[in-house]
MDTraj code that builds the backbone (N, CA, C; nanometers):
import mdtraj as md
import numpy as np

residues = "UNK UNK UNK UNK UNK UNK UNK UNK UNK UNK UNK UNK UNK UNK UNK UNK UNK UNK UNK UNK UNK UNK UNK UNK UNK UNK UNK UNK UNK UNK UNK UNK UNK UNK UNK UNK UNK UNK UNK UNK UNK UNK UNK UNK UNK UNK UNK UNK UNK UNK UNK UNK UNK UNK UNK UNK UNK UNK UNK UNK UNK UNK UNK UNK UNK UNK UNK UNK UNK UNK UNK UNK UNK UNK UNK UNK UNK UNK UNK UNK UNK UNK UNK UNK UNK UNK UNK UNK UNK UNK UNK UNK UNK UNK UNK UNK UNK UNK UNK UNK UNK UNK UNK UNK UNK UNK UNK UNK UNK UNK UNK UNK UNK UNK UNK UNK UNK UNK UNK UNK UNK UNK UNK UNK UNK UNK UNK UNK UNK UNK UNK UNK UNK UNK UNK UNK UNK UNK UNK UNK UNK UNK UNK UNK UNK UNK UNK UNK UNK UNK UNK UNK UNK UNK UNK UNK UNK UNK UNK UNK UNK UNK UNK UNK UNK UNK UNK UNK UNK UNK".split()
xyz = np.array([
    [4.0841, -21.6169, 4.6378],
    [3.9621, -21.5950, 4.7115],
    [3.9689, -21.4607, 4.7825],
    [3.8541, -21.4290, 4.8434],
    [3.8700, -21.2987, 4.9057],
    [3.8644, -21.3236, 5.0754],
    [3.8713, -21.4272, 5.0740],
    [3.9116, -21.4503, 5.2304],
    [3.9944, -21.3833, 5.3501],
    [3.9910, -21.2859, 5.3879],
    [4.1238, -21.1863, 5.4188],
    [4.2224, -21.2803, 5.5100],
    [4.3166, -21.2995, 5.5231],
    [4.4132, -21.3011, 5.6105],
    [4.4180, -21.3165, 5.7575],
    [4.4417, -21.4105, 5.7813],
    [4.4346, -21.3972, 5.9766],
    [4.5029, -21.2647, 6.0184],
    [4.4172, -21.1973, 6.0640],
    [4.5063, -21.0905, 6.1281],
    [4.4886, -21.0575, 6.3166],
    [4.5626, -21.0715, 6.3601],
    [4.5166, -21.0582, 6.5088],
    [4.4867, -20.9058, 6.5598],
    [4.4812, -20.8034, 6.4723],
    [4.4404, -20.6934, 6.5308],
    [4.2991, -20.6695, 6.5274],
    [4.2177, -20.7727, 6.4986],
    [4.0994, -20.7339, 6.4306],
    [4.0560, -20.8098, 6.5576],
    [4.0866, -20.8794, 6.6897],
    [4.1277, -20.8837, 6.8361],
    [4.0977, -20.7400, 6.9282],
    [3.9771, -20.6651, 6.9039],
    [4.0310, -20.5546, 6.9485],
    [4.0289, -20.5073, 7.0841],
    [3.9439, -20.5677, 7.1725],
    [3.8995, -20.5366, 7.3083],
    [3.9898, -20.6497, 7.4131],
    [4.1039, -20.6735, 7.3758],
    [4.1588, -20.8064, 7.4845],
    [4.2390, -20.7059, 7.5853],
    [4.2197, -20.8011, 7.7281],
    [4.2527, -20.7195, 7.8598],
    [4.2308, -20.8076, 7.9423],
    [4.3234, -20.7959, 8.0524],
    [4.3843, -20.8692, 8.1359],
    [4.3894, -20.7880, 8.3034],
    [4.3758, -20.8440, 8.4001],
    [4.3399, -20.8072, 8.5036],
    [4.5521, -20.7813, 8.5561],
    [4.6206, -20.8513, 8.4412],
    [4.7247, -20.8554, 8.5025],
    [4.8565, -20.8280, 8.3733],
    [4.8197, -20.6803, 8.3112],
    [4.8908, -20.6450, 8.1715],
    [4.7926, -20.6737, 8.0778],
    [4.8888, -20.6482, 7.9472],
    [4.8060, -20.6706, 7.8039],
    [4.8201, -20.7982, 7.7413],
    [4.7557, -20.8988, 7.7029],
    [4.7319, -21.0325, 7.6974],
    [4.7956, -21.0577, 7.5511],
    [4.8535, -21.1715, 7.5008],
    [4.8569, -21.1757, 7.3408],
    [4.7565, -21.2551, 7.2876],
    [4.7426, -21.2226, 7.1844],
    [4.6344, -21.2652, 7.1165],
    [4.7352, -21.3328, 6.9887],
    [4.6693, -21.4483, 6.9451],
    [4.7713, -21.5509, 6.8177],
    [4.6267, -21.6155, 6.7518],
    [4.6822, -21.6286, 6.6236],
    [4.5468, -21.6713, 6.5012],
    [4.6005, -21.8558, 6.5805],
    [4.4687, -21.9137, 6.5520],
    [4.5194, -22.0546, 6.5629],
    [4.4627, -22.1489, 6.4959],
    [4.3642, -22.0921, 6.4407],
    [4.3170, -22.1920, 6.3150],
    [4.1827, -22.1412, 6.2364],
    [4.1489, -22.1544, 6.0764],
    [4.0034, -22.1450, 6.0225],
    [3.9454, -22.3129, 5.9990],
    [3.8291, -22.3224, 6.0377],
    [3.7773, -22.4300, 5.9925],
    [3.6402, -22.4019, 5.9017],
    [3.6072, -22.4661, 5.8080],
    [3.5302, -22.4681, 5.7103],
    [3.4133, -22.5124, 5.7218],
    [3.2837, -22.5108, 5.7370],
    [3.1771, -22.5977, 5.6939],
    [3.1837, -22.6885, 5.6207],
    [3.2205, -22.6633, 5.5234],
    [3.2619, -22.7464, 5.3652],
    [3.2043, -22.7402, 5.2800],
    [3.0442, -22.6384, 5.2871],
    [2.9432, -22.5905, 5.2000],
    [3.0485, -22.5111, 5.1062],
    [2.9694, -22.4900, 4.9963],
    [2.9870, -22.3856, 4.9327],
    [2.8340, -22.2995, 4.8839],
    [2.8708, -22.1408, 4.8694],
    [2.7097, -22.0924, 4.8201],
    [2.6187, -22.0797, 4.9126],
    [2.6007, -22.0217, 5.0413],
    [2.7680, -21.9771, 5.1185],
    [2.8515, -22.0768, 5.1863],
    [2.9296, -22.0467, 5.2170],
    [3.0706, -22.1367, 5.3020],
    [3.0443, -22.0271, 5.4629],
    [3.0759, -22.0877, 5.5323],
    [3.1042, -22.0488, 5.7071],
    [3.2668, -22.0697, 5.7328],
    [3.3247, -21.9765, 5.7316],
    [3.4941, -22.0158, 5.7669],
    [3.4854, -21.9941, 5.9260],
    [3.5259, -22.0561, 6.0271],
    [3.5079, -22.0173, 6.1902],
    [3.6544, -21.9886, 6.1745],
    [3.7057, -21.8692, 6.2153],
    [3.8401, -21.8072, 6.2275],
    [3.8980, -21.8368, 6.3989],
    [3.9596, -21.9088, 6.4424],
    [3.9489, -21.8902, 6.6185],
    [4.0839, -21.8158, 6.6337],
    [4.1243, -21.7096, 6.7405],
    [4.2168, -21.7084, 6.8120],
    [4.2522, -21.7167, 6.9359],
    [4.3580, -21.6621, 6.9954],
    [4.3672, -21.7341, 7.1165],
    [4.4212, -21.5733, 7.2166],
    [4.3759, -21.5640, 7.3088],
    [4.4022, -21.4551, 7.4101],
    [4.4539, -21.4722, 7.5159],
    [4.5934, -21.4622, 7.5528],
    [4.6613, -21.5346, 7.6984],
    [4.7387, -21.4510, 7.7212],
    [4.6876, -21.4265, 7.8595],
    [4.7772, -21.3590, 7.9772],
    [4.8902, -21.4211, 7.9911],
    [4.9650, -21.3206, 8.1060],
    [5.1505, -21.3691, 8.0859],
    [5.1136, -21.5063, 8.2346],
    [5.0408, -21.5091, 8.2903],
    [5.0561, -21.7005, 8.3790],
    [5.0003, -21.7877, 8.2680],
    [4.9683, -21.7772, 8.1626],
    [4.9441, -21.9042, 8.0787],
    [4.7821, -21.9067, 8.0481],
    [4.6750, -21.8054, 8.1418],
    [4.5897, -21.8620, 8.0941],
    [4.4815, -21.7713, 7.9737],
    [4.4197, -21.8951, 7.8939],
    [4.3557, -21.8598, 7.7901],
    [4.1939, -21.8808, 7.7670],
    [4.1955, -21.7904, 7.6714],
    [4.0534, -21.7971, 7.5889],
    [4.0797, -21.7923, 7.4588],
    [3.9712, -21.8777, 7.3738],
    [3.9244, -21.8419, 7.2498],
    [3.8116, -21.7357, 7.2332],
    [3.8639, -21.6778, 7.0812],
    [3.7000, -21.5943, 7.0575],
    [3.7212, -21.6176, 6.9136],
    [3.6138, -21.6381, 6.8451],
    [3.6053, -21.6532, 6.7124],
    [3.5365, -21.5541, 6.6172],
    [3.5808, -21.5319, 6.5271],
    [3.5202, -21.4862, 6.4001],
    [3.5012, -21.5393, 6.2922],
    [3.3691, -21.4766, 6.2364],
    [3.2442, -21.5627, 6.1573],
    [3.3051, -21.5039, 6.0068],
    [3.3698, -21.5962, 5.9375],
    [3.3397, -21.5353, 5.7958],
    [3.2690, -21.5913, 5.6495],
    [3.1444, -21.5122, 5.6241],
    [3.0717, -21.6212, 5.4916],
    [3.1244, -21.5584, 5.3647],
    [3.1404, -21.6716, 5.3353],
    [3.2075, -21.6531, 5.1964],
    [3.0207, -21.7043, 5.0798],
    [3.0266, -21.5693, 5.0230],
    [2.8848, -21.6012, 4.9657],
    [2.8704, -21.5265, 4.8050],
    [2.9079, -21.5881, 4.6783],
    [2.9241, -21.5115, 4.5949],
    [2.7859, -21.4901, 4.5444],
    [2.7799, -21.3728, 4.5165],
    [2.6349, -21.3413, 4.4362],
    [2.6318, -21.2646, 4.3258],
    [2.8001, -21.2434, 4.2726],
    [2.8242, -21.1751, 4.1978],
    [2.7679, -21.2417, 4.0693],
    [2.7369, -21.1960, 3.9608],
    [2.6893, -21.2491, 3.8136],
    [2.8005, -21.2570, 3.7713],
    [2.8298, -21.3278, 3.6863],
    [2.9256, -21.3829, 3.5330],
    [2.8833, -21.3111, 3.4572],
    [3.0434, -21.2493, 3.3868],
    [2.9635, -21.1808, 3.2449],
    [3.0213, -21.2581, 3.1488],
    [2.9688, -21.2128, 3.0556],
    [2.9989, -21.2081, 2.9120],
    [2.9229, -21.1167, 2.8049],
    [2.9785, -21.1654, 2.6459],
    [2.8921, -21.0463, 2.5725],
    [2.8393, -21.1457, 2.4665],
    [2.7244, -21.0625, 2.3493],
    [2.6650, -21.1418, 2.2919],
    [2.7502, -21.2078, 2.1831],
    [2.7116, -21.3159, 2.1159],
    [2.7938, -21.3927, 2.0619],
    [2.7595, -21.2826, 1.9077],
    [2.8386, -21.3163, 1.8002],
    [2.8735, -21.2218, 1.6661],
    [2.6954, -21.2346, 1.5680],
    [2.6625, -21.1717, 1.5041],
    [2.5651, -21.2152, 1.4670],
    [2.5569, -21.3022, 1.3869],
    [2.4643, -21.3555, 1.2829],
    [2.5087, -21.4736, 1.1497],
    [2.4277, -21.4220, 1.0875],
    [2.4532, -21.4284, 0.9538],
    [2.3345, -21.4101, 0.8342],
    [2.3957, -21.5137, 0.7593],
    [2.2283, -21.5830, 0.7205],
    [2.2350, -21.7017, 0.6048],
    [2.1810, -21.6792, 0.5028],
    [2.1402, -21.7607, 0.4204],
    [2.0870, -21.7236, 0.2847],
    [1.9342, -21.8239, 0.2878],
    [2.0073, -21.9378, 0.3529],
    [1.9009, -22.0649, 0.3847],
    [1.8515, -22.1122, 0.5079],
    [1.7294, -22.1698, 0.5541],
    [1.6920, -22.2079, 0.6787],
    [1.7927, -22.3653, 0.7369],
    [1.8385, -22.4195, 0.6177],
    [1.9358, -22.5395, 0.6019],
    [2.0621, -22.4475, 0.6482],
    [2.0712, -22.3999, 0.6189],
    [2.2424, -22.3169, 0.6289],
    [2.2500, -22.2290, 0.8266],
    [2.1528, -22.2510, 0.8819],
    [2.1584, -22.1946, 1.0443],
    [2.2616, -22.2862, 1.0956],
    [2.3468, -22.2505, 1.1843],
    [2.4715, -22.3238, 1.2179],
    [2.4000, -22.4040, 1.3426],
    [2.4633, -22.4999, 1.3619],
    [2.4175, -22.5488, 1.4641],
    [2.4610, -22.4978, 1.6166],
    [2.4178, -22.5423, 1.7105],
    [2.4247, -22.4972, 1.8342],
    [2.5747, -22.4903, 1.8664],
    [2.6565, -22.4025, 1.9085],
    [2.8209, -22.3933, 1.9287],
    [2.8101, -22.3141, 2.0538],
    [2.8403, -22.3887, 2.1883],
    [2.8499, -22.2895, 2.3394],
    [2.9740, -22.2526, 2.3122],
    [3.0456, -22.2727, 2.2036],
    [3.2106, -22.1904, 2.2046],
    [3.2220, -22.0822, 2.1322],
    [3.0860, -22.0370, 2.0915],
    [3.0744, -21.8861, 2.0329],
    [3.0596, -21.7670, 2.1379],
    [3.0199, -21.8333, 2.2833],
    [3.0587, -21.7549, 2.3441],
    [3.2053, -21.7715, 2.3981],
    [3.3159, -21.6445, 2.3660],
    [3.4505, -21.6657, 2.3699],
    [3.4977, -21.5339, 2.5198],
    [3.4161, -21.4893, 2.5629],
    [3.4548, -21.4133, 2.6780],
    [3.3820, -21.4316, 2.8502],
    [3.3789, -21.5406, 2.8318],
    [3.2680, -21.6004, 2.9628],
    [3.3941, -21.5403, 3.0928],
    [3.3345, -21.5051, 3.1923],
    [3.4065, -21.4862, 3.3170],
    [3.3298, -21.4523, 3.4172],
    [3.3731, -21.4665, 3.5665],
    [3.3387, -21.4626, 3.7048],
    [3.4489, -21.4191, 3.7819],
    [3.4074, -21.3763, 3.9194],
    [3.4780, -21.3376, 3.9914],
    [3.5021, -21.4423, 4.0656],
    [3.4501, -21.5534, 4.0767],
    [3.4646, -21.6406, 4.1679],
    [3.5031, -21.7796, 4.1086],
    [3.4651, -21.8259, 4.0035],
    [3.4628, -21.9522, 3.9425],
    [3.5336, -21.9711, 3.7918],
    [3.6821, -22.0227, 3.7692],
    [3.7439, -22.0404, 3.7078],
    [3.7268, -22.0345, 3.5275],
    [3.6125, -22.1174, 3.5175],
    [3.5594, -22.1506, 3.4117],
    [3.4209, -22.1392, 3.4058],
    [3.3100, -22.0379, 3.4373],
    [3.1513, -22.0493, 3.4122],
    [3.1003, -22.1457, 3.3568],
    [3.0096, -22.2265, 3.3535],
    [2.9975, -22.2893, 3.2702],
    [2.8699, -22.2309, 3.1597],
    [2.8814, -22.2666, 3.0050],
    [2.7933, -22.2456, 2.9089],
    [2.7122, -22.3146, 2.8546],
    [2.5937, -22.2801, 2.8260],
    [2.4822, -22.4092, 2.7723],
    [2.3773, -22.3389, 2.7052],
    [2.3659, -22.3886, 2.6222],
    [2.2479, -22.4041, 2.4775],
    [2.1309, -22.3465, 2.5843],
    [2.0241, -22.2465, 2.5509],
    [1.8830, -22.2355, 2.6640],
    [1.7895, -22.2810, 2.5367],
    [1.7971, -22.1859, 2.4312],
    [1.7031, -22.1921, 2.3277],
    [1.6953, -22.1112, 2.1688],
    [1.6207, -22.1654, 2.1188],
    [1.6172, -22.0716, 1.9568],
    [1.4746, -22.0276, 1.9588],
    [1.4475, -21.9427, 1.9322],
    [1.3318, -21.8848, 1.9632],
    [1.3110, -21.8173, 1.7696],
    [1.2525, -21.8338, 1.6784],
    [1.2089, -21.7756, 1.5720],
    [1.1010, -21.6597, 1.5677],
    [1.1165, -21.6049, 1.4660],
    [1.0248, -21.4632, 1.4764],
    [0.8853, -21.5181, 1.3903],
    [0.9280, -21.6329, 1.3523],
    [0.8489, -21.6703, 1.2320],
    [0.7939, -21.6099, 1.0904],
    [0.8477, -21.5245, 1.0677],
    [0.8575, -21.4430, 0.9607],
    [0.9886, -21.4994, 0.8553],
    [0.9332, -21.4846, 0.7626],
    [0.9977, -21.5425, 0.6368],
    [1.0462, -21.4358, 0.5399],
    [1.1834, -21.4556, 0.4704],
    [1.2442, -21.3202, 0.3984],
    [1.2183, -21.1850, 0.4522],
    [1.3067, -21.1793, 0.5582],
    [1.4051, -21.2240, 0.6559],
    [1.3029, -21.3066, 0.7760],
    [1.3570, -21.3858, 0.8191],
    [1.3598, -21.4904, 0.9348],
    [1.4306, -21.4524, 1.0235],
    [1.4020, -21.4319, 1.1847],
    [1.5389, -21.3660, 1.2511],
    [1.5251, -21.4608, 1.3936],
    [1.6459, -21.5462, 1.4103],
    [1.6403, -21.6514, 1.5055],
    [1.6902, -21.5849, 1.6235],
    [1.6513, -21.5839, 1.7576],
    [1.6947, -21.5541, 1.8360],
    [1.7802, -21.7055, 1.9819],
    [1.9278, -21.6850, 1.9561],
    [1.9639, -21.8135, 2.0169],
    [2.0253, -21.7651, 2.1511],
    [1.9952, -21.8298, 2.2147],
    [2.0066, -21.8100, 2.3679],
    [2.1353, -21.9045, 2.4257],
    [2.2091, -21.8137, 2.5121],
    [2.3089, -21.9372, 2.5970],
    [2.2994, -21.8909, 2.7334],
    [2.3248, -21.9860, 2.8494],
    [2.3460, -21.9446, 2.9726],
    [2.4651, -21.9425, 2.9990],
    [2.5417, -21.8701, 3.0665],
    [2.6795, -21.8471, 3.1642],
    [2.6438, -21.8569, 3.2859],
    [2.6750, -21.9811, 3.3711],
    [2.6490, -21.9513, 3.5305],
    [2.7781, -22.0326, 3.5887],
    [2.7536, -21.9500, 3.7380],
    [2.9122, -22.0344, 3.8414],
    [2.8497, -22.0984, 3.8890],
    [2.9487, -22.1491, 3.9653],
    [2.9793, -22.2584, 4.0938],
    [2.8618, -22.2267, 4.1945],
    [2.8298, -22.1184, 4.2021],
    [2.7153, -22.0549, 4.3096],
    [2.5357, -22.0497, 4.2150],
    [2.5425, -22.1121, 4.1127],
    [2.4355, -22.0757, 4.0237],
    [2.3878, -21.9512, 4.0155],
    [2.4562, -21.8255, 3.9939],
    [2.4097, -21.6752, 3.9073],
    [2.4787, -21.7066, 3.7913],
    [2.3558, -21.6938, 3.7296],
    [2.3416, -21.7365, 3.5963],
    [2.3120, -21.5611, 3.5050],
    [2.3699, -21.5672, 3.4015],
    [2.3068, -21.4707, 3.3172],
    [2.2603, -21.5442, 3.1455],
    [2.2210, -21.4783, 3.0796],
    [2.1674, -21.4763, 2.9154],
    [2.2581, -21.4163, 2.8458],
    [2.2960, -21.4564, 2.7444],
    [2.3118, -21.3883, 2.6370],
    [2.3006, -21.3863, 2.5155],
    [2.2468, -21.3406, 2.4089],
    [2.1999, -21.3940, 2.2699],
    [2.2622, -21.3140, 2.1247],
    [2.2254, -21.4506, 2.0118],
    [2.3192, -21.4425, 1.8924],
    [2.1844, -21.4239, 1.8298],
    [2.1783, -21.3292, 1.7455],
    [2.0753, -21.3270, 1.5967],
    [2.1265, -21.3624, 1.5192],
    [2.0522, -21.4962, 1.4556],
    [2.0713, -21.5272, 1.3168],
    [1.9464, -21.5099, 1.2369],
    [1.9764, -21.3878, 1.1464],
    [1.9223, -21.3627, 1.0302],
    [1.9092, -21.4765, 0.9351],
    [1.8011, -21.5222, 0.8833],
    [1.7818, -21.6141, 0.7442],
    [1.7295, -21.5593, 0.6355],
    [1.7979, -21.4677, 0.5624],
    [1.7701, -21.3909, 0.4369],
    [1.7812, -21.4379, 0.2902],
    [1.6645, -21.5385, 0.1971],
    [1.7665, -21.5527, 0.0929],
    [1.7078, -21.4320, -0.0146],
    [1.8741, -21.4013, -0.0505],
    [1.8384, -21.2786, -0.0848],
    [1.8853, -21.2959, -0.2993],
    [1.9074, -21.4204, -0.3168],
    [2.0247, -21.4901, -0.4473],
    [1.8708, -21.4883, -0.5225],
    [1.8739, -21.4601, -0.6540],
    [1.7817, -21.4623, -0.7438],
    [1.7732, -21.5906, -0.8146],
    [1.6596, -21.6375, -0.8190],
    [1.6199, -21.7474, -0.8501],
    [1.6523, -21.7525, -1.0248],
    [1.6664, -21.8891, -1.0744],
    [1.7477, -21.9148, -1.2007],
    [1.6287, -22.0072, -1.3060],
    [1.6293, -21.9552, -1.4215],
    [1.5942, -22.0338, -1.4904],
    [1.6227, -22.0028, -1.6794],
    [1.5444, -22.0924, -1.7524],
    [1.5939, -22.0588, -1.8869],
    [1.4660, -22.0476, -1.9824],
    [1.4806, -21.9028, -2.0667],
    [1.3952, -21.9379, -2.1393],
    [1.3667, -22.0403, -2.2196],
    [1.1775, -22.0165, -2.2442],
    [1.1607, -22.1796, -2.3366],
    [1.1643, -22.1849, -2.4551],
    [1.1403, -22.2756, -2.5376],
    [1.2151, -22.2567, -2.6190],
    [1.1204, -22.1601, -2.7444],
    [1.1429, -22.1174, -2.8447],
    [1.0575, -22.0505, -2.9221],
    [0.9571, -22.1673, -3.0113],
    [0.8307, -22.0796, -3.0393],
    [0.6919, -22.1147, -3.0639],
    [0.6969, -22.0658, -3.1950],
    [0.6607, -22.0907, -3.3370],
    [0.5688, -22.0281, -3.4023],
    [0.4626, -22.0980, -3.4565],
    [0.3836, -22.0662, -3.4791],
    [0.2392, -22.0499, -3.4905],
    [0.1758, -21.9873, -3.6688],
    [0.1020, -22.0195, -3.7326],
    [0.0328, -21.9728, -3.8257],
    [-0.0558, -21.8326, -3.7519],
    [-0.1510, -21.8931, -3.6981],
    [-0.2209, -21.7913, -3.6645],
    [-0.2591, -21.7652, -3.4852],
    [-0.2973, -21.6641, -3.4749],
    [-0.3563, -21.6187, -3.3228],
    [-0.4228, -21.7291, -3.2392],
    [-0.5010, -21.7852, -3.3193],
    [-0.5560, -21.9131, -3.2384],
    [-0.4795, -22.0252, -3.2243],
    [-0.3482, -22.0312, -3.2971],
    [-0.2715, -22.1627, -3.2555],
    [-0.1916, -22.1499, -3.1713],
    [-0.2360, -21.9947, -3.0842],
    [-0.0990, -21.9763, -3.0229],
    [-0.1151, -22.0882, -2.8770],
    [-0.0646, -22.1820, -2.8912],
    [-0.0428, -22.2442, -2.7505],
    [-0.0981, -22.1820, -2.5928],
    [-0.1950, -22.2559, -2.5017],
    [-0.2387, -22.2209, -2.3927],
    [-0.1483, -22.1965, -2.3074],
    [-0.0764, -22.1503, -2.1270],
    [0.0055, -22.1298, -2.0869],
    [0.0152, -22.2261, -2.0016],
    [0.1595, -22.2922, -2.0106],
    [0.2165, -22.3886, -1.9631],
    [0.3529, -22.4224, -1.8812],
    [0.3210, -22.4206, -1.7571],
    [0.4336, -22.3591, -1.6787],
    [0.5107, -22.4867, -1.6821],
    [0.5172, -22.5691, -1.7237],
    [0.5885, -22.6618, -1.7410],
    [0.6730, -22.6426, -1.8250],
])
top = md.Topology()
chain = top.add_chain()
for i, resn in enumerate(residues, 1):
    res = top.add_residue(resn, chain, resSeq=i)
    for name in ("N", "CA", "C"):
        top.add_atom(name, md.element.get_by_symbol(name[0]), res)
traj = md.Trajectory(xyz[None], top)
């Protein structure tokens, strides 16, 4: 965390009617929020007969930093059957400054609706513990680009011009 350190110099104005007083960290207590958190830092300021004060310092712990990551690899298919299904483990570089593991999730597929080529646009979210969330997206291309197959039919002959058979795509 970035919580700094009890430090008692950060104590800076303590004074005593009778010498220079010590000052000692003596405890942080927490809210228990998170997004932001309130840490109350107290220390303690005592003259040399024993007597004391507290003064405290305020520290919020408040991440607002974004999670990155990058876009996932692209895909090209051949078929609208052949689009992979939804995988949040294609994103493989998720990170934060604050939260261990971001978490990842499916947002959406968005199509161009255009046909030969088809170009899918798939969406994931990365967000922390604090919800900053970012986007990031995979194009999958649907190109079939494989030439269609068939066999000629079989041969015709005919006497004359008029017997030549009508056309029959069957």
């Amino acid at each position: 965390t970035d919580v700094p350190a009890p430090d008692i110099s950060v104590v800076t104005d303590e004074n005593d009617n009778n010498g220079v007083p010590v000052v000692a960290f003596i405890s942080d207590l927490s809210d228990g929020n998170t997004c932001p958190e309130t840490i109350t830092r107290t220390y303690s300021v005592t003259d040399i007969c024993g007597n004391t004060i507290t003064v405290q310092q305020t520290i919020i712990v408040d991440d607002t930093t974004l999670p990155t990551a990058s876009n996932p690899a692209p895909v090209s298919v051949q078929c609208s059957a052949d689009v992979p299904a939804v995988d949040i483990t294609v994103v493989t570089d998720e990170a934060d400054n604050c939260t261990a593991a971001p978490v990842v999730a499916h947002v959406s597929d968005v199509s161009d609706n255009n046909t030969c080529a088809e170009v899918i646009t798939r969406t994931y979210s990365v967000t922390d513990d604090c919800g900053n969330s970012i986007n990031v997206t995979q194009t999958i291309t649907v190109d079939d680009t494989t030439l269609p197959t068939a066999s000629n039919p079989a041969p015709v002959s005919v006497q004359c011009s008029t017997d030549v058979p009508a056309v029959d795509i069957t």
